[in-house]
C-alpha positions as CSV (number, residue, x, y, z in Angstrom):
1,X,128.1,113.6,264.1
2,X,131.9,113.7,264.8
3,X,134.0,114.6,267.5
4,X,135.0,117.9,265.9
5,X,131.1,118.8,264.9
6,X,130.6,117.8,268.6
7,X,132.9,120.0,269.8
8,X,132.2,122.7,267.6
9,X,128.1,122.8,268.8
10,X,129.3,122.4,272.7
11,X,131.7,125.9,271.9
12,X,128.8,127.7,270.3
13,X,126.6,126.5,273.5
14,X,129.1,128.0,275.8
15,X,129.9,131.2,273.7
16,X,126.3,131.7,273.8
17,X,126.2,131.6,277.5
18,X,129.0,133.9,277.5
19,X,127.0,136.1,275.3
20,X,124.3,136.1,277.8
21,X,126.2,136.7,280.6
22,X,128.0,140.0,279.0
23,X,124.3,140.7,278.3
24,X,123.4,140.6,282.6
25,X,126.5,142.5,283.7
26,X,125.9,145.0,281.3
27,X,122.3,145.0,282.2
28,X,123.3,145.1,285.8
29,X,126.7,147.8,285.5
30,X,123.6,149.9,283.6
31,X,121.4,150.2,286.1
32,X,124.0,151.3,288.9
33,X,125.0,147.8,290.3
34,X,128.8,146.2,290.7
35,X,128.1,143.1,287.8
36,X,130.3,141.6,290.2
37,X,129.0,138.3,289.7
38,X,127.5,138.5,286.5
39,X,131.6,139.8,286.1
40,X,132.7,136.3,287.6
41,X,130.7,134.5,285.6
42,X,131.7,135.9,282.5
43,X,135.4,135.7,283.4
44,X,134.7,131.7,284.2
45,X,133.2,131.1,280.8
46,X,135.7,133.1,279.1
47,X,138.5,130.8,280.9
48,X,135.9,127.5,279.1
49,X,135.2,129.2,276.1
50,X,139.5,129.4,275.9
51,X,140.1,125.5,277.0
52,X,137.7,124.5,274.9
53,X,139.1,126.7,271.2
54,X,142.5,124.9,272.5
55,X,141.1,121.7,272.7
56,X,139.4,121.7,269.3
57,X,142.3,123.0,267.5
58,X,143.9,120.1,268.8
59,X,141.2,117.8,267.3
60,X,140.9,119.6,263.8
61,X,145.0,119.5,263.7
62,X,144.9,116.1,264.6
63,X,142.4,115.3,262.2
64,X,144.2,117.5,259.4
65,X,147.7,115.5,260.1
66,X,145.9,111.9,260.1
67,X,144.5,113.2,256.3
């Protein structure tokens, strides 16, 4: 496995978690409550998921220039 196929299955982990965490606040907004923390959550692995698209861009245009 490479580096980018590495960093391509750690984002789909965390977009997955972010997927399940949009899944809890809605759960929670739905049945009358804040989501505040199921919001937080989300907001922190949006603010991940975001670093880590950056940082494998990098490593795919990286890899695309050394070609």
């Amino acid at each position: 496995m490479t580096t980018i196929d590495a960093d391509i299955a750690a984002y789909k982990r965390l977009a997955e978690e972010y997927n399940e965490a949009a899944a809890r606040f809605d759960a929670e907004f739905n049945a009358g409550g804040t989501g505040y923390e199921a919001f937080a959550n989300m907001a922190a692995l949006g603010e991940k998921l975001a670093r880590a698209a950056d940082a494998l861009k990098g490593r795919i245009d990286a890899a695309q220039r050394a070609l």
